[in-house]
Structure formats: structure tokens, C-alpha cells
N, C-alpha and C positions, 0 to 999 in steps of 0.2 A: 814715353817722353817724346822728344821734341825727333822729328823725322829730316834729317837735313837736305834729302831727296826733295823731297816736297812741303817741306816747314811747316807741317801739321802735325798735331798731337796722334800719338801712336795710338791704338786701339785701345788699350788700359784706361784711356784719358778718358774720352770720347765728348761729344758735345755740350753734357752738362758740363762737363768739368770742364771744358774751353770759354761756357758761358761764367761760371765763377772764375775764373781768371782774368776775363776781359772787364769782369764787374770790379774787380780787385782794383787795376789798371784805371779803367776810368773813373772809379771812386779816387782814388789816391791822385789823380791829378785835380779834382776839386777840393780834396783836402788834404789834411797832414796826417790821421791817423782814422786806417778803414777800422771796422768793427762788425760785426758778428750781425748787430743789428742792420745796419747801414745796407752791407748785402742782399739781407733776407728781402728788405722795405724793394733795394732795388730792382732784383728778382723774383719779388711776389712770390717769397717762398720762405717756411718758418725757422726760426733759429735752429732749434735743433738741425732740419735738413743743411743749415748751410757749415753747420758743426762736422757733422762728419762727411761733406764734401771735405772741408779744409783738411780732416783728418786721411781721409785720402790721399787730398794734394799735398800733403805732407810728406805722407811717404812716398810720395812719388819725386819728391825733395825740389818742388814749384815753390811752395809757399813755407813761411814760420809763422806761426800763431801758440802764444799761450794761453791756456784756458782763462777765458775774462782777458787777455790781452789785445792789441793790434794785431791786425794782419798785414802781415811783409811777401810780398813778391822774391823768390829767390834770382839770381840771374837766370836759372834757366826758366823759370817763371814768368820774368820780365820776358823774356824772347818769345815764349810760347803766346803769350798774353797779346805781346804786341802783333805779332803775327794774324793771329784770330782779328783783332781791333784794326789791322791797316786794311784786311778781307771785307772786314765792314765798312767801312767806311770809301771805301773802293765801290763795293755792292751799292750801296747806298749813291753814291753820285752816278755810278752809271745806273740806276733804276731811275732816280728822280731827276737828272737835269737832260741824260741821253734819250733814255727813252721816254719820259715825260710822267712816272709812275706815280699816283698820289701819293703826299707825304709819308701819312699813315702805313699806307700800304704797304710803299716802299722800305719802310725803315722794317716793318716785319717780315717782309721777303727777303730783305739781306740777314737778318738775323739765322732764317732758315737755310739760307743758300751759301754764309761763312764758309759751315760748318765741312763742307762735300766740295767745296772748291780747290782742286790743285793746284801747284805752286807755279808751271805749266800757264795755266789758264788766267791765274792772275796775274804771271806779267802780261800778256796777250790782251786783257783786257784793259792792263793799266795804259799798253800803248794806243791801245785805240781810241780811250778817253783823252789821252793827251793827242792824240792826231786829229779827233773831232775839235778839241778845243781850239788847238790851232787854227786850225780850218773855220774856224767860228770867226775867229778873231782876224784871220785875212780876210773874211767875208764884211765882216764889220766894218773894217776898214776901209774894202773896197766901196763900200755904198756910203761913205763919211768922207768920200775924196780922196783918202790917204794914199799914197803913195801913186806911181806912173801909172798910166792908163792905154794901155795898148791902140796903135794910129794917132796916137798924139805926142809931139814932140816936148821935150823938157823944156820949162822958161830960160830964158839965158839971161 
């Protein structure tokens, strides 16, 4: 289950089952009720396989699903899930707007690199995207006239 050292799924999980959780979550934010299908389509992987992931994640007490039912995230589902999906989405903007990584590319190298990411590392990273961006954004500014300019006095 969920590791609160490093907000990563414990080895039992492991990556597939972080990837069906994250699918769970972002499915269920575009709609009201995930399904068995919906998964499979969005993972490019067949019903049965995403059946007995769920049955896993079940007992691992992540998810509720009845047979032919909805898929429900439990709360510790919700946490793991979310977890895995802020790593991506993190990944994903420093691949594509920091270091400049094509879209495509990008979006599948964070996919790859969620997974192995500690919790360590992601704040570290989260600060550095926001210190870039700052940094962006005072730069911006500064070549758009905003704000004082060093050897020049203020109008009075």
C-alpha cells in the first residue's frame, strides 16, 4: 500500500497497478462512472487484464468494483492514485516547458519516470519548477519595463 516515507505504492502494487489507478482518477474526473471498458480503451489493454488488476487492487482495499459494476477509488486509492498523477504531471511540465522535451515524448517519459520517482525528489523538483518559473516571470517583466530599473530613479 501507500508508503508515507515516500508516498509511493509499496512493492505489492507496483507500476501496473499505479498505472490502473491513475487511469481510475483521471477517468473519473472526465466522468461520473469509470468501467472496466473505459480502462482497458484507456490503457490499451484487454478487459479481462484490467479485471483482475482491479481484483488485485481490491484486495489491496484501493479500489470497489462489482462484477459488471463501476469502479470506485477507495480513500487510500484516492491518495495513492493522486500521488502517482501529481508525479506526472509534475514530470510532464518539467520535461516539456523546462527542458523543452517534445510533447509526445515527454508525456511518455514521465509516464516512465512517475513510477521510480521519490517523494524527496519531487519536492525538489516541484521547487525548482516553481523557482524557474518565477524567475521567468521576473525576467518577463523586466524586458516589458515592469517594475524599477537599477541607476534610474523612481518618477515622482
Amino acid at each position: 500500500m501507500l508508503n508515507k516515507t515516500n508516498m509511493k505504492a509499496g512493492p505489492a502494487l507496483g507500476q501496473s497497478g499505479e498505472d490502473y489507478l491513475e487511469a481510475v482518477l483521471v477517468l473519473g474526473q472526465e466522468k461520473r462512472a469509470v468501467r472496466v471498458k473505459d480502462v482497458a480503451e484507456n490503457l490499451g489493454v484487454s478487459r479481462p487484464s484490467v479485471v483482475a488488476a482491479l481484483s488485485q487492487l481490491e484486495r489491496l482495499g484501493l479500489v470497489r468494483h462489482e462484477h459488471y459494476g463501476d469502479i470506485e477509488l477507495t480513500p487510500s486509492g484516492r491518495a495513492c492514485a493522486g500521488a502517482v498523477y501529481r508525479r506526472h504531471r509534475l514530470l510532464l511540465r518539467f520535461l516539456g516547458e523546462i527542458l523543452g522535451v517534445d510533447e509526445a515524448v515527454a508525456a511518455r517519459d514521465a509516464c516512465l519516470i512517475e513510477h521510480a520517482v521519490s517523494a524527496q525528489t519531487t519536492e525538489r523538483l516541484m521547487a525548482f519548477i516553481q523557482a524557474k518559473t518565477e524567475d521567468r516571470g521576473l525576467k518577463r517583466e523586466e524586458r516589458n519595463g515592469g517594475g524599477r530599473r537599477k541607476g534610474r530613479k523612481a518618477a515622482r
